[in-house]
C-alpha positions in Angstrom: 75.8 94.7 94.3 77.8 94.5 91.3 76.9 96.6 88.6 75.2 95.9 85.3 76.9 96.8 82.1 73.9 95.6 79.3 72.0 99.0 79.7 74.4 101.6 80.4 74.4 104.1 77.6 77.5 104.0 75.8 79.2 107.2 76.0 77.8 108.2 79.2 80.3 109.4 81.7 79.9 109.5 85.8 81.5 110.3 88.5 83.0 107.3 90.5 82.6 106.0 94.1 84.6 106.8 96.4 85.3 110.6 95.2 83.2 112.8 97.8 85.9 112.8 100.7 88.3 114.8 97.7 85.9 116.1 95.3 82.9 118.1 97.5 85.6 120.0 99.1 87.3 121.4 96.0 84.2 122.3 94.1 82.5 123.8 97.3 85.5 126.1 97.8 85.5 126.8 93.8 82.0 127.8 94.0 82.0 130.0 97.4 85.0 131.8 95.5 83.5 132.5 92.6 80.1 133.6 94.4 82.5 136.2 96.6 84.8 136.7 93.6 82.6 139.9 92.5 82.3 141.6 96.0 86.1 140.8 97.1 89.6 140.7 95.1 90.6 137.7 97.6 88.4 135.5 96.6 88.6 136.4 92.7 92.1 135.7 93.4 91.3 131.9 95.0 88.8 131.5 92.7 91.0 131.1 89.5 93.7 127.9 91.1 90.1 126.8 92.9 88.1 126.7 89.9 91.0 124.6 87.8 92.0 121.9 91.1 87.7 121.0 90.7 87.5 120.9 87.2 90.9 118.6 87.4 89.3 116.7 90.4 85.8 116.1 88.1 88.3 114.9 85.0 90.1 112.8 87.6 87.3 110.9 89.5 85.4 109.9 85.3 83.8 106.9 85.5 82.8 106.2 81.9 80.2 103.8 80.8 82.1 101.2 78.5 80.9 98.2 76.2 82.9 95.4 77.8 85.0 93.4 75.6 84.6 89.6 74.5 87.7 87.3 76.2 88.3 85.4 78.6 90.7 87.9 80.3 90.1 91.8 79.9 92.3 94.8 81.6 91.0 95.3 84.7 92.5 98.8 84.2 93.0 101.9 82.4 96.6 102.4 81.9 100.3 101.4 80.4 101.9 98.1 80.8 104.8 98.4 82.8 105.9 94.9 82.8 105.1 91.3 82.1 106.8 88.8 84.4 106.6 85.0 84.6 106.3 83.5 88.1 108.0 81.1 90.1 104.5 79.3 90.4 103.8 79.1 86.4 101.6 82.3 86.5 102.4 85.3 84.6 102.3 88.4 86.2 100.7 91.4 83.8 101.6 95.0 85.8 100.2 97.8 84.5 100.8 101.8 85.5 98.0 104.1 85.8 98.9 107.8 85.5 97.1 110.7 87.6 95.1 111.2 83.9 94.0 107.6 83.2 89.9 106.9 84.6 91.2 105.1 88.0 87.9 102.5 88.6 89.1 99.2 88.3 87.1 96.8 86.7 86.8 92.6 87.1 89.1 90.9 84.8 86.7 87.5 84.8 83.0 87.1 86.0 83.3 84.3 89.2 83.0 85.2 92.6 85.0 87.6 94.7 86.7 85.1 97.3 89.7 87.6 99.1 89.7 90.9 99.8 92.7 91.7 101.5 94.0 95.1 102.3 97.9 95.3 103.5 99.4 98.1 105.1 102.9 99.2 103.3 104.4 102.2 101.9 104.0 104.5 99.0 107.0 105.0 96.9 106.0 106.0 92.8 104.6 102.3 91.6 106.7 102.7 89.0 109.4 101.5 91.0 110.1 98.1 91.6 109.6 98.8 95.3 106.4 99.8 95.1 105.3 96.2 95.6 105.5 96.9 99.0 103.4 99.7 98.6 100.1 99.7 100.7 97.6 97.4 98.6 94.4 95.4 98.2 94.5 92.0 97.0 91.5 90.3 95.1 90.9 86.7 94.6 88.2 85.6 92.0 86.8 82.0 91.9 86.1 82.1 88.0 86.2 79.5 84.5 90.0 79.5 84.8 90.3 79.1 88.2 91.6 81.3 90.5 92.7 84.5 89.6 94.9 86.9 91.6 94.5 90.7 91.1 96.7 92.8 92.9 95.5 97.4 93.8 98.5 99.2 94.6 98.5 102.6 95.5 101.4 105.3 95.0 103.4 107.7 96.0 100.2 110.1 95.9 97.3 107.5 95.7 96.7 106.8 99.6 93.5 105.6 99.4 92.2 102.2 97.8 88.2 101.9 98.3 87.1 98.5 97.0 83.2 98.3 96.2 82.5 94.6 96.8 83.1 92.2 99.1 84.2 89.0 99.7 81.3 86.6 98.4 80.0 88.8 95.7 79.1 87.3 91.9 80.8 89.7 89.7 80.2 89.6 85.5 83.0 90.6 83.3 83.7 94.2 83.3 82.0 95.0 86.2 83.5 97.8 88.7 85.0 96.4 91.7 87.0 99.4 93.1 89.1 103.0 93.1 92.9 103.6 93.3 92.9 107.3 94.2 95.7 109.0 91.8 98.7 107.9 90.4 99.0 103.6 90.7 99.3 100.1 89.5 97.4 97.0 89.4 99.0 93.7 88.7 96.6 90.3 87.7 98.5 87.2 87.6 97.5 85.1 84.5 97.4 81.3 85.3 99.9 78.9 84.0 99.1 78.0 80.3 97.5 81.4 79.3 99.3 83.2 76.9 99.5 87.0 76.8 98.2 88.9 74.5 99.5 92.7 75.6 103.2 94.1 75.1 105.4 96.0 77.6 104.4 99.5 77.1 100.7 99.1 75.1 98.1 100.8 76.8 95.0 99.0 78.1 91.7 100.2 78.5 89.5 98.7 81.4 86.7 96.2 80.9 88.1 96.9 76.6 91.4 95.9 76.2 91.9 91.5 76.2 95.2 90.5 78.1 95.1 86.7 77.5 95.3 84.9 73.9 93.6 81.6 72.8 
């Protein structure tokens, strides 16, 4: 079930789905070290690098509670924009980079319904590289007010996991969280013809905050 954003407390910070398979393991072996770090030099030793790789893995997997912008379109991710791109079909593709320090839960651009979810198979070269739109990926399709829109998860050179958390058939709202790209990405939404965009090459976006489109 999609989530509900009216009563989350602003300012109150999670940790996301999708983050045990990376995060129990680092901060069990941070604590075990620390425990042992008294009785043994070894594991005071492993119990410094240990300690930092969990407390990076806990800033990493942050899923903040946000108060989701008013707009028809809004960034369905935390991030830079690497590039805006018109497409041969009239739709203008909005790509934007998401660093190993940006919160990496993706949120729903439009409220509709979730009508694709496709994961490909592909590489992972850095997705800032124009190649990396053959990266391995997960694309979304939403049924919404303007149609249907096209959002695009692609992982990267260290991101090798993307773990969606709907499927197809779900009613999402605005905002809402819809998946995880495991470190460094991109996701690309393709805006439909007529929309003008509202974000520059390089501004950063905020998820479920930041408005791509313009009136």
């Amino acid at each position: 079930m999609p989530d509900s954003q009216t009563s989350a407390p602003r300012g109150r910070v999670r940790l996301a789905r999708g983050a045990s398979p990376w995060l129990l393991p680092t901060v069990a072996t941070a604590a075990l070290s620390l425990a042992r770090s008294r009785r043994s030099s070894k594991a005071a030793v492993v119990a410094v690098p240990a300690t930092a790789l969990a407390a990076g893995m806990l800033w990493f997997f942050r899923d903040p509670e946000r108060e989701i912008a008013q707009g028809r379109v809004i960034s369905p991710a935390d991030g830079v924009v690497q590039s805006i791109m018109p497409w041969q079909d009239g739709r203008t593709r909005v790509a934007i980079f998401m660093s190993p320090l940006n919160v990496h839960v993706n949120r729903a651009p439009l409220a509709g319904t979730v009508t694709s979810v496709e994961h490909i198979p592909g590489g992972f070269v850095p997705a800032f590289n124009k190649e990396s739109e053959n990266n391995e990926r997960v694309v979304w399709h939403f049924d919404t007010e303007l149609g249907d829109i096209e959002m695009v998860q692609i992982a990267g050179a260290v991101a090798r996991r993307i773990v969606p958390y709907v499927p197809q058939g779900t009613k999402v709202e605005q905002g809402d969280r819809i998946g995880l790209i495991r470190f460094g990405s991109r996701v690309d939404i393709y805006l439909p013809e007529g929309v003008d965009v509202a974000v520059e090459v390089g501004q950063k976006t905020t998820a479920g905050v930041t408005r791509i489109d313009r009136d």
